[in-house]
VEXBALO-118049 format. One record per residue (C-alpha): y, x negated, z negated; residue in three letters. Coordinates in steps of 0.001 Angstrom, whole numbers, padded with zeros to 6 digits, always signed. Example, Ala and Ser with C-alpha at 12.3 -4.5 7.8 and 13.67 -1.06 7.14 Angstrom:
<rs>
-004500-012300-007800ala
-001060-013670-007140ser
</rs>
This chain:
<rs>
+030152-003383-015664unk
+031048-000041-015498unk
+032905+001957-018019unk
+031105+003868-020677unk
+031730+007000-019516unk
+030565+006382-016026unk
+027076+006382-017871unk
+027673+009275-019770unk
+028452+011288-016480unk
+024919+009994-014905unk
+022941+011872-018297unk
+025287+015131-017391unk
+024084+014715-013479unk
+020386+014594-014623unk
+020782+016931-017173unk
+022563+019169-014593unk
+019992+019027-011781unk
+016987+019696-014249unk
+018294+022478-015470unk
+019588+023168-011743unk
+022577+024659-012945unk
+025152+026385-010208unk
+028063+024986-011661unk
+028084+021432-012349unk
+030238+019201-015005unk
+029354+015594-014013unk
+031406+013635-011016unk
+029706+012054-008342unk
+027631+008742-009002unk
+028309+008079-004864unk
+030538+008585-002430unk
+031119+008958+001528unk
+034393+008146+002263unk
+034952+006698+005574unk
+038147+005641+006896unk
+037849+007342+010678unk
+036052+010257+012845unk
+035980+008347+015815unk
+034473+005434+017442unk
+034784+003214+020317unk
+031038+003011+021463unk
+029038+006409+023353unk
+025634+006408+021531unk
+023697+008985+022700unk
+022150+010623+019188unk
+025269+010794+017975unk
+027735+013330+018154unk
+031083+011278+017882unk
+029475+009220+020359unk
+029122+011964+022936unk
+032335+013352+022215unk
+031071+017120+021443unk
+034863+017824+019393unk
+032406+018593+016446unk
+035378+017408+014260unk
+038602+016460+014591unk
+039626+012904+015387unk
+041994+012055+012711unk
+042131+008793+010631unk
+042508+009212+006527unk
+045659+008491+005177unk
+045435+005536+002549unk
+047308+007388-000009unk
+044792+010265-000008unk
+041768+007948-000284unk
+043549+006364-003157unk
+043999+009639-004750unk
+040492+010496-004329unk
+039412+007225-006132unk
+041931+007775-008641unk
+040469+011184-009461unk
+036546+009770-008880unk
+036397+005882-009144unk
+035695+005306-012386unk
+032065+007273-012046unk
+030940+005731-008922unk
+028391+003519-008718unk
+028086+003534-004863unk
+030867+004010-002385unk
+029614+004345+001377unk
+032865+003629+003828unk
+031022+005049+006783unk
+029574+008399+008029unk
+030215+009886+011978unk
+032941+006965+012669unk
+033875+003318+013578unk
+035434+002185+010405unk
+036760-001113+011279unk
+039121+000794+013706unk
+041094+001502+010962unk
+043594-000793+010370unk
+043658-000849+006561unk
+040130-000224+005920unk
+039974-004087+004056unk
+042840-002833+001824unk
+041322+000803+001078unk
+037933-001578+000225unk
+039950-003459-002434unk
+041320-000417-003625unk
+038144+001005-004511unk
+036553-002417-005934unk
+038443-002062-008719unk
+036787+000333-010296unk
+033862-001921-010023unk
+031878+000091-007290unk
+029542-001249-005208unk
+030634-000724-001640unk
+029125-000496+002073unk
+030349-000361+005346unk
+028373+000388+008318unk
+029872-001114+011497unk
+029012-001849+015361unk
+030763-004511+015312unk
+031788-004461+018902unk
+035556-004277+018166unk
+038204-007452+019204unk
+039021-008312+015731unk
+041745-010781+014729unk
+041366-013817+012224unk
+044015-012320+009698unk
+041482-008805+009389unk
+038607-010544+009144unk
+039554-012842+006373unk
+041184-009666+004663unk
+038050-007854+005511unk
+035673-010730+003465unk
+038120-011194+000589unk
+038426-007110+000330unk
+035053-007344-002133unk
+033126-005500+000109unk
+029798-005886-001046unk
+027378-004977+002108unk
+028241-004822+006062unk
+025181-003201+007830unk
+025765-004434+011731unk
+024388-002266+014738unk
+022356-004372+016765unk
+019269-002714+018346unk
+018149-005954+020814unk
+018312-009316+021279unk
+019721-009274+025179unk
+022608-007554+026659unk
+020383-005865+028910unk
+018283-003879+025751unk
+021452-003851+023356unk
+023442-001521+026013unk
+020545+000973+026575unk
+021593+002683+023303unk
+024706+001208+022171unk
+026712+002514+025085unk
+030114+000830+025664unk
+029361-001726+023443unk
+029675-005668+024132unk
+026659-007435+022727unk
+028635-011032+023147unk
+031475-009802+020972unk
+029082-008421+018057unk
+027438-011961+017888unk
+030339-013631+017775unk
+032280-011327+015533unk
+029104-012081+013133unk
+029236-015487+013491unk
+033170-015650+012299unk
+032522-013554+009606unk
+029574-015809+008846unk
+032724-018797+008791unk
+035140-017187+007226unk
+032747-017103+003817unk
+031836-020969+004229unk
+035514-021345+004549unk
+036679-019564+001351unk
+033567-019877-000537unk
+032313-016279-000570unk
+028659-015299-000282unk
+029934-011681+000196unk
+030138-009135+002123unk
+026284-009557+002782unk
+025485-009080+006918unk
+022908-006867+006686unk
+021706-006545+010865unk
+020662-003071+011403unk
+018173-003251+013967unk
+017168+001086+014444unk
+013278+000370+016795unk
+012956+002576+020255unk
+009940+002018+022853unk
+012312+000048+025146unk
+013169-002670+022420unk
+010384-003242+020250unk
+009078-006065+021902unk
+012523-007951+020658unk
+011680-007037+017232unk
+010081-011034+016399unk
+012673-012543+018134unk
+015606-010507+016169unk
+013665-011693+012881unk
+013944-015502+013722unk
+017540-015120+014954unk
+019111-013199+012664unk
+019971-016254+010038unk
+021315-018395+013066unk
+023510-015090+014303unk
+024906-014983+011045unk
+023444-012111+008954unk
+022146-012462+005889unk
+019408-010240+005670unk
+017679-007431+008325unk
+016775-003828+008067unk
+014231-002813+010862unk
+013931+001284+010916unk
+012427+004009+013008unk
+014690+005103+015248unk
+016229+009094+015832unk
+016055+010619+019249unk
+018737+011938+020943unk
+018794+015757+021743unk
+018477+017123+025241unk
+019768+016570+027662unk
+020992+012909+026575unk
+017163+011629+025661unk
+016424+010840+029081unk
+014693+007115+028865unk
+014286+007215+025255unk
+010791+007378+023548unk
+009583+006791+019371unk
+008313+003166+019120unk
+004368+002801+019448unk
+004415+001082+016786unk
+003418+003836+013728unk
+005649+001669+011153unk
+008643+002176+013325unk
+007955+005707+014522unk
+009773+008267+012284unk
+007846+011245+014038unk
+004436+009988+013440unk
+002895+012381+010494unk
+002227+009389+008363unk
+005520+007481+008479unk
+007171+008062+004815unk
+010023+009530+006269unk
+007793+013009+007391unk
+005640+012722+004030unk
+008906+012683+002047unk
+010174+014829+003663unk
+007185+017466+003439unk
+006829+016458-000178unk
+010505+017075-001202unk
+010650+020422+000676unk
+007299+021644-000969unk
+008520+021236-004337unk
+011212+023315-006315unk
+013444+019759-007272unk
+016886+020804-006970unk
+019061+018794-004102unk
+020534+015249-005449unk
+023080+015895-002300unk
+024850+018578-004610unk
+025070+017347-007590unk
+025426+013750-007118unk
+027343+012717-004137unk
+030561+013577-002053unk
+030967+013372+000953unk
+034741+013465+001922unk
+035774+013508+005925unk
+039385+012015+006296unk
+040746+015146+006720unk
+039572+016377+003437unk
+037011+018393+004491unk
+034091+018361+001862unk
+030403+018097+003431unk
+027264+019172+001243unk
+025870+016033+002627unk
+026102+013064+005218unk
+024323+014771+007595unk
+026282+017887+008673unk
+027889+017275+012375unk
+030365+019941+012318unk
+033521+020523+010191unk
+032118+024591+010667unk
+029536+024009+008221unk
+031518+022201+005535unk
+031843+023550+002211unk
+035670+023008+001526unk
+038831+021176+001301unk
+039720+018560-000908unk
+043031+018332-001781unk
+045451+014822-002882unk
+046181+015149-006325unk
+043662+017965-006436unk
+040499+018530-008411unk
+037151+017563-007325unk
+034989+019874-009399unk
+036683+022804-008407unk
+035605+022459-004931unk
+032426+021525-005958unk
+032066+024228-007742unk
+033496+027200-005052unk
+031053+029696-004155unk
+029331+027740-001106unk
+028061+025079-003060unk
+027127+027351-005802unk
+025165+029292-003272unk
+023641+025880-002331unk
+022111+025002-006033unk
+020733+028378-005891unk
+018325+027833-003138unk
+016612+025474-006054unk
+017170+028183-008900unk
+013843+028183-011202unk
+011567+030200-010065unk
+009150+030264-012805unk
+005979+028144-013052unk
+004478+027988-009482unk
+001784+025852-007842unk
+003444+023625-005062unk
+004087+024820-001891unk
+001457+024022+001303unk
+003229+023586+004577unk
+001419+025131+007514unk
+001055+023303+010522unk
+003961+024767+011967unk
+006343+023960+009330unk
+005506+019893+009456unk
+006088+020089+012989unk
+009110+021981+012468unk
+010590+019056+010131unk
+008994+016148+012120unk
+011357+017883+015280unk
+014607+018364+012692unk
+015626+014821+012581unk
+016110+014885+016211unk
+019688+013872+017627unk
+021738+012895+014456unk
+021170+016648+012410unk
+022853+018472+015532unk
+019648+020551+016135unk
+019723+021672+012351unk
+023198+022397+012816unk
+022985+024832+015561unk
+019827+026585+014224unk
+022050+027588+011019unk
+022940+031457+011314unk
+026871+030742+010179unk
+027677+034523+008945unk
+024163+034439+006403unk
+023136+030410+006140unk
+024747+027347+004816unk
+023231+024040+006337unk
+021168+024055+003322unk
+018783+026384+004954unk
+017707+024064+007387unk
+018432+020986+005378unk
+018588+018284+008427unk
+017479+015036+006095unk
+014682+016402+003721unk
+013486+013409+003041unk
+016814+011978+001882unk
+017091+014958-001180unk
+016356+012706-003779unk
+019831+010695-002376unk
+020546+009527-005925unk
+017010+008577-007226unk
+017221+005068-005736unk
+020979+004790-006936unk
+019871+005254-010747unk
+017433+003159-010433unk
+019612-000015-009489unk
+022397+000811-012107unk
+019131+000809-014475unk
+017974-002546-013491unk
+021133-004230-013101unk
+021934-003236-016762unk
+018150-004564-017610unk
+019397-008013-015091unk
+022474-008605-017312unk
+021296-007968-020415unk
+018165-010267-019930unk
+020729-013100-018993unk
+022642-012604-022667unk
+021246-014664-025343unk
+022672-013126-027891unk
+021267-009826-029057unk
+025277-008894-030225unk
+025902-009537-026570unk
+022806-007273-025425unk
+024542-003857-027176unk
+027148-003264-024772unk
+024143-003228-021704unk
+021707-000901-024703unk
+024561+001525-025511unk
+024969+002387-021809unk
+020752+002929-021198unk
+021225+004963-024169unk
+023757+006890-022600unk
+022252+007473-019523unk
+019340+009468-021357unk
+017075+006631-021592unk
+015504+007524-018572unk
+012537+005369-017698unk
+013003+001782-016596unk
+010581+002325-013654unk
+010548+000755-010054unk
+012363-002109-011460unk
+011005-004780-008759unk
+012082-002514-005779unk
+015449-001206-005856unk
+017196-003654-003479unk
+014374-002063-001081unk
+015070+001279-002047unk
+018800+000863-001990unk
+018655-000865+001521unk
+015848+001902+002695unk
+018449+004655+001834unk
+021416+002689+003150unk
+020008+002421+006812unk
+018820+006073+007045unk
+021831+006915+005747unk
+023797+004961+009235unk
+024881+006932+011667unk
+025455+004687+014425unk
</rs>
């Protein structure tokens, strides 16, 4: 459990975003921090992948990520160790992982797992207290595996999962949880079934099964949505588009900029995880530097404006044309939002390219609520209870709602979050 004051700073985020103040007192609640801006595979909705030099391919230097956790740890509730990289190429990512546990932050690493790992990392890696590894794998043959996941070797990922899967049995760890990511196209869904009934025996733990994004011309040649509605992200009705048109049609401020950082190895400082190019960033954060004074330079203050009160005001009503405009925005990993942004008058915020992911810290308040509700309700002892009372309290009591879903919503967010 989490220090008092990391509660404290959660009421100052909601109180912040309410009000949708410009300039913001609270620290993040979560974090992007991954450990490299480069990867070994060539997947074509991704920008890394297709090596457009959108940023810089540097690794972060372990003494700068400390500093940042230094500075930020002790708020965090949720540290993501991945973004437009392959973080396992990094050769002290496991160390970097412990670093951060102890602050007591739940962490997740996103992975393709198609990397020649030795024995020595991968124990290091499961003893690091990682909490959730979310593994690539969009097929159940070689064949339908290399149709997206380009350069990738679909024998090593299984068996890379499978030692991983030893390596806990051996030292008696049920974590990090193998989480197979399996992101649904036309030309795999039929492997969908068989993926399910594997994935225990192929050593995961659990599977997420998403729509999947299209790549941007002129790398989408032989890739179509899913027919399958549940799976297709640009069918009107999936929840991704009515989020997405919901969120945008309202005047609620951006959880992006008040409640998480997103902090390239370089120290450049995204608005959000979705912003391809180091052009668009908002600033630079600095080792032994202070967080909330880039947070607070003019960019992202002109951000929080765009969801200044306006007065009392009926919700918006998209037109036709404006659903079909966000439907087409998710298209090849936020690059098309990116390159639609006017760079001398717009911020990426303009043409936010993940609508439906605004409310980013929603789902993450919700599972600090109910894991304070989970460990209070295994106390006997009412004296015991306080400590897990005192921190709802000072939180804002907000409401103890959606209590039986937040592993879903947590996981939901956590896979549309991937970028590989």
């Amino acid at each position: 459990m989490k220090k008092p004051k990391a509660y404290f700073n959660v009421l100052k985020l909601r109180l912040n975003m309410t009000l949708k103040r410009e300039v913001v007192t609270n620290y993040p609640v979560a974090a992007f921090m991954e450990p490299n801006l480069f990867c070994n595979l060539h997947c074509p909705a991704c920008p890394t992948g297709l090596n457009l030099r959108l940023r810089p391919t540097v690794s972060v230097e372990e003494e700068f990520f400390r500093s940042a956790i230094d500075e930020i740890g002790d708020y965090l509730f949720q540290l993501y160790m991945y973004n437009w990289g392959e973080p396992l190429l990094h050769k002290r990512t496991p160390e970097m992982i412990a670093y951060a546990k102890a602050k007591d932050i739940r962490i997740n690493l996103s992975t393709n797992l198609s990397i020649k790992l030795t024995d020595d990392y991968i124990e290091r890696l499961v003893r690091s207290g990682l909490d959730t590894m979310l593994v690539s794998l969009d097929g159940v043959t070689a064949e339908t595996y290399s149709r997206y996941r380009r350069n990738g070797n679909f024998e090593l990922v299984r068996e890379n999962m499978r030692r991983i899967r030893e390596t806990k049995d051996r030292l008696g760890l049920k974590t990090p949880k193998v989480v197979w990511q399996f992101l649904v196209f036309r030309h795999n869904e039929h492997e969908i079934e068989q993926a399910r009934a594997l994935h225990r025996e192929w050593g995961a733990d659990e599977m997420i099964i998403a729509g999947a994004e299209m790549p941007m011309e002129p790398h989408s040649e032989g890739f179509e949505p899913s027919t399958i509605p549940e799976y297709n992200i640009y069918h009107p009705d999936h929840p991704t588009q009515r989020e997405a048109q919901r969120l945008l049609a309202s005047d609620r401020a951006c959880g992006w900029l008040y409640g998480v950082m997103v902090l390239n190895p370089n120290g450049k400082v995204s608005p959000c995880c979705a912003v391809p190019t180091e052009k668009l960033d908002f600033g630079e954060y600095q080792k032994g530097g202070k967080l909330l004074d880039v947070w607070n330079n003019d960019k992202f203050r002109r951000a929080r404006r765009l969801f200044a009160p306006a007065g009392k005001r009926a919700p918006k009503r998209l037109t036709d044309a404006e659903k079909q405009e966000i439907s087409q925005r998710i298209t090849g990993m936020s690059m098309k939002a990116a390159l639609s942004v006017n760079e001398e008058t717009q911020l990426i915020c303009h043409k936010c390219p993940i609508p439906s992911m605004q409310n980013y810290t929603g789902p993450i308040i919700t599972e600090v609520i109910n894991q304070l509700n989970a460990s209070s309700a295994r106390e006997k002892s009412q004296l015991k209870k306080l400590p897990y009372l005192l921190r709802y309290w000072l939180m804002g009591a907000p409401e103890w709602n959606g209590l039986a879903r937040p592993r879903a919503a947590v996981f939901r967010y956590l896979s549309r979050a991937a970028r590989r």
